[in-house]
C-alpha positions in Angstrom: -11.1 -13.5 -0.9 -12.1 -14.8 2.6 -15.7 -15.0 3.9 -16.7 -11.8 5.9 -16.0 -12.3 9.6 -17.3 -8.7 10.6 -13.6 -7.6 12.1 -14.2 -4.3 11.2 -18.0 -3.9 12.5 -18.3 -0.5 13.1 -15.5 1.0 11.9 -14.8 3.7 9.7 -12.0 5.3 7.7 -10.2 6.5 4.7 -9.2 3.9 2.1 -7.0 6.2 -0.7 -5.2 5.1 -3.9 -8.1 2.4 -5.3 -7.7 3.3 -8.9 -9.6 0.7 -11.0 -10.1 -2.9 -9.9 -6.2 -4.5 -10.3 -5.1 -1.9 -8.0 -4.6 -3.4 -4.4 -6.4 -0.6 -2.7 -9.9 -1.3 -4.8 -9.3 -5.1 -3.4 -8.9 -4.0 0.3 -12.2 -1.3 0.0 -14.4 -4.4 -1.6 -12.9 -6.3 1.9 -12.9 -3.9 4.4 -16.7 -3.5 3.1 -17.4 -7.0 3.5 -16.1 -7.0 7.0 -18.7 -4.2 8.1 -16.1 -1.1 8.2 -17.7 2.2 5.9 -14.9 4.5 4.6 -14.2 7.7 2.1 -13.0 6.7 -0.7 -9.9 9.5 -2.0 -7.5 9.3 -4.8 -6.3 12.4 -6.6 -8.0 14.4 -8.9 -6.9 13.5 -12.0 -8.4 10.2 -11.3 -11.8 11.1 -12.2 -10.7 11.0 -15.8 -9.1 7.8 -16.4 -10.5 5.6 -12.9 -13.2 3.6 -12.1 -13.7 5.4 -8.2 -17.3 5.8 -8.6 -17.9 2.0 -9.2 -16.0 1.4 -6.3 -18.3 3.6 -4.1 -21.7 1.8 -5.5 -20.4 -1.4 -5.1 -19.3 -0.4 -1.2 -22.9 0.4 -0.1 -22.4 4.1 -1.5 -19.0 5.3 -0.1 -18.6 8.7 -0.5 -16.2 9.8 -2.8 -13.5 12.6 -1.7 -10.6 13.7 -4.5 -7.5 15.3 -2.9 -3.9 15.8 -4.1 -2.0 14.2 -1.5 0.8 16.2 -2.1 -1.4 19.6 -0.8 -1.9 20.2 2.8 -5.0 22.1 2.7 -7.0 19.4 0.7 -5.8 16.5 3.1 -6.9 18.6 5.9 -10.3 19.2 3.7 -10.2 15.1 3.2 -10.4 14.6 6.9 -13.0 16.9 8.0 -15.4 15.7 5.3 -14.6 12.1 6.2 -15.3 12.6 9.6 -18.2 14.6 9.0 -19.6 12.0 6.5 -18.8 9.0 8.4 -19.9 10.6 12.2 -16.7 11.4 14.1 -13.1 10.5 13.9 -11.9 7.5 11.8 -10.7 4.0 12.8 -8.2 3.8 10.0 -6.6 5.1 7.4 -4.7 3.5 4.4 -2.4 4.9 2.3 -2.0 3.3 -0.9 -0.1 5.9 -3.0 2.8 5.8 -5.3 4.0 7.3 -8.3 7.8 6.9 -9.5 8.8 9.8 -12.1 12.0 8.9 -13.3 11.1 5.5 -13.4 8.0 6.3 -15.8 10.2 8.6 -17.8 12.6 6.0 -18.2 15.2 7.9 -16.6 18.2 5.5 -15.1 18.7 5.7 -10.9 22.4 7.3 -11.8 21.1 9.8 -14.1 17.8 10.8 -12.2 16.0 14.5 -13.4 15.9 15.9 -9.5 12.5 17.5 -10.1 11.5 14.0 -11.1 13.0 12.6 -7.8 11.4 15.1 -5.4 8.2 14.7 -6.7 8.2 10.4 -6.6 9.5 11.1 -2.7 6.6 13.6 -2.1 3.8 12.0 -3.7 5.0 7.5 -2.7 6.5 8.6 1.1 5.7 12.1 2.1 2.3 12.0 1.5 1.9 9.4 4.3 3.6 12.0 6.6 0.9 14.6 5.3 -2.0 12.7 5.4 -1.4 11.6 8.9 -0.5 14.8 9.9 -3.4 16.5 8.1 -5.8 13.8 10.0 -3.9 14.8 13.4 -4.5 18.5 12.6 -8.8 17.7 12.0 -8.6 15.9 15.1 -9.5 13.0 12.5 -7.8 9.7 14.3 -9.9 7.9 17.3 -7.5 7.0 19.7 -6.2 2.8 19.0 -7.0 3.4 15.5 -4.7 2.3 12.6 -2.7 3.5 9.9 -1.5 1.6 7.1 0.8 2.2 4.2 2.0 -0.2 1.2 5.7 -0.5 0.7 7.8 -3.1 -1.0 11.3 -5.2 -0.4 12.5 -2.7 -3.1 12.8 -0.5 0.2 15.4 -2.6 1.9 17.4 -4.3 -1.5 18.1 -3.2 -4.4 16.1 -4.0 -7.5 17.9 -2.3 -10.6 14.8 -0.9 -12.3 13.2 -0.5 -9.2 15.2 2.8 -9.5 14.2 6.1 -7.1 10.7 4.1 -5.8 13.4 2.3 -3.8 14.1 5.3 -2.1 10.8 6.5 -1.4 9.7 3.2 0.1 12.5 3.3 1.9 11.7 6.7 3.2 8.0 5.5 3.5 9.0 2.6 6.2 10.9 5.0 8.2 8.0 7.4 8.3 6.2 4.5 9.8 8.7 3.6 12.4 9.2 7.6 13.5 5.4 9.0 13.5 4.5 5.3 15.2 6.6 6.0 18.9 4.3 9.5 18.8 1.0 8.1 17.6 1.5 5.2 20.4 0.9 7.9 23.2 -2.5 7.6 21.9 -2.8 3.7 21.2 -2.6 4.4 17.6 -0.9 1.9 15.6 0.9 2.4 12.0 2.2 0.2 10.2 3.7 -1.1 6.4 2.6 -4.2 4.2 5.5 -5.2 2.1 3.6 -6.7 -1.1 5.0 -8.9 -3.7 5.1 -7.3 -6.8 1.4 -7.3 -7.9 0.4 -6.4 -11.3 -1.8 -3.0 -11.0 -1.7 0.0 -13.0 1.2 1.0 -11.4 3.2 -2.0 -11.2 2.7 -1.7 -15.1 4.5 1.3 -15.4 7.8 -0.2 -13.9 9.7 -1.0 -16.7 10.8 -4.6 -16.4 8.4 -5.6 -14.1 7.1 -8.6 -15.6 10.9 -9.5 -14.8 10.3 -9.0 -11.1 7.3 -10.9 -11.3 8.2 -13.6 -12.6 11.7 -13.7 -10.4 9.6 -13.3 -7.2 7.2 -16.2 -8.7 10.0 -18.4 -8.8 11.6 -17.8 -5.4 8.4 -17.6 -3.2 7.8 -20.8 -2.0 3.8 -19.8 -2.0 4.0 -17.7 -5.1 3.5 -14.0 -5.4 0.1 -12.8 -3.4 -2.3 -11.4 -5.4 -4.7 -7.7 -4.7 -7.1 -10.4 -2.8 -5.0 -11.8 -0.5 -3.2 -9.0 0.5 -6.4 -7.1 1.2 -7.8 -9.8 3.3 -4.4 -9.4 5.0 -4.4 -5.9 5.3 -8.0 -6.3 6.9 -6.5 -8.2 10.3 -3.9 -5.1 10.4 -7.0 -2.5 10.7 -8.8 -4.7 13.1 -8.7 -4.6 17.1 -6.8 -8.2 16.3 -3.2 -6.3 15.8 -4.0 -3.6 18.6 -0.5 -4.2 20.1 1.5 -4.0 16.4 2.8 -1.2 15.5 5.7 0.2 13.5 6.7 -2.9 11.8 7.0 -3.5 8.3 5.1 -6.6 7.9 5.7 -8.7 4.8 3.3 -10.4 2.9 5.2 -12.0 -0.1 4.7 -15.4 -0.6 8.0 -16.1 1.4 10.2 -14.2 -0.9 11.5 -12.0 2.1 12.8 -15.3 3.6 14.5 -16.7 0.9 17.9 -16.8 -1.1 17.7 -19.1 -4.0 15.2 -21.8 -5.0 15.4 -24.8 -7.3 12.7 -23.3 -9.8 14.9 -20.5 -10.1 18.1 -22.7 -11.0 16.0 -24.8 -13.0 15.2 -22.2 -15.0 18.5 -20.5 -15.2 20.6 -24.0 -15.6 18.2 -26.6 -16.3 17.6 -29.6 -14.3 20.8 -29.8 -12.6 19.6 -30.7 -9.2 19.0 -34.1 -9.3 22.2 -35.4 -9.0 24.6 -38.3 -10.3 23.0 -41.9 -8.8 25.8 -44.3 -10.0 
């Protein structure tokens, strides 16, 4: 993690999703602290019984703590007027780090998907990003040239096979981004998505074959996969007055991968060392 700079002196917002400390959302609360910004910390209720939120708030000078289903409307909007009643006024950001694939946990193959399943992994991992900035925009919750930011993955725009219905819903995340990003703009609000390398966090744990993905991603990425530090420091610049002119973009931050084809770690490991060629 970088040294604090103070890019977000003064700011405040909502950081949601931080879970325990492998999830990428505790790593960009721990940054966005370090860089001067204070925040309400929100994940949904259920996390008080298995996360670690409450650390998270001590070791962020004592952020407060807000639980909210972001599937619900009235506790988003409830979010928003106790962060901006905590916090002083309407937010500089907010991040939505929030994902939960049903089908995929269950097991449940893309072509034989339990529909239930499906409409619940679309509300909670992309529809809740439309909710919570609409709940924010309801509470009069957004200071105008603040800045929104969601996490998505390349799993949005090709397929991964056990990627599954989260493709979908990342897919339906970006485009959320691109359409509520022309109407926050009137107001020099920015949103935007970070395309991440597959991490390894809580959730990335309940993807089955993901340490597949991993380790495919590690191999073509000609810097590797980014870890919950780097991205966060990342993610940092992208709620700063640095990036006041980028908006609706989904920006990747993946080692590369989103550049490449094939590499020779990848052949290597699929063929051997076949690259070197005949010298005679």
């Amino acid at each position: 993690m970088a040294d604090s700079n103070g890019l977000l002196a003064g700011k405040t917002g909502v950081i949601s999703g931080a879970l325990d400390p492998d999830s990428i959302a505790w790593a960009l609360a721990e940054a966005a602290h370090r860089e001067g910004a204070r925040f309400v910390l929100t994940n949904a209720p259920v996390a008080r019984r298995f996360g670690r939120l409450d650390e998270l708030a001590e070791a962020t000078g004592g952020s407060p703590v807000v639980y909210a289903d972001a599937t619900s409307d009235d506790e988003l909007e409830d979010l928003f007027g106790q962060a901006t009643d905590a916090l002083g006024g309407p937010l500089d950001f907010v991040v939505h780090s929030i994902g939960m694939g049903m089908n995929v946990r269950k097991g449940r193959p893309y072509e034989d998907l339990k529909y239930e399943w499906y409409q619940k992994s679309l509300d909670i991992s992309a529809v809740s990003l439309h909710r919570m900035v609409r709940a924010a925009l309801a509470k009069d919750a957004l200071a105008d040239g603040g800045s929104v930011l969601a996490m998505s993955y390349i799993g949005a725009q090709r397929v991964f096979s056990e990627y599954s219905e989260m493709g979908d819903a990342k897919a339906l995340l970006e485009s959320i981004v691109r359409s509520f990003g022309y109407r926050l703009g009137r107001r020099g609000i920015r949103i935007n998505a970070v395309s991440q390398s597959p991490t390894k966090t809580t959730a990335g744990g309940g993807i089955q074959g993901f340490d597949a993905m991993f380790d495919f991603a590690e191999k073509v990425a000609p810097l590797g996969n980014a870890d919950q530090a780097s991205c966060a420091d990342y993610c940092v610049t992208l709620l700063s007055d640095y990036t006041r002119m980028v908006t609706m973009q989904t920006l990747y931050h993946d080692g590369g991968f989103s550049a490449m084809g094939i590499s020779d770690a990848l052949i290597e490991g699929m063929y051997g060392d076949v690259l070197g060629g005949d010298d005679a």
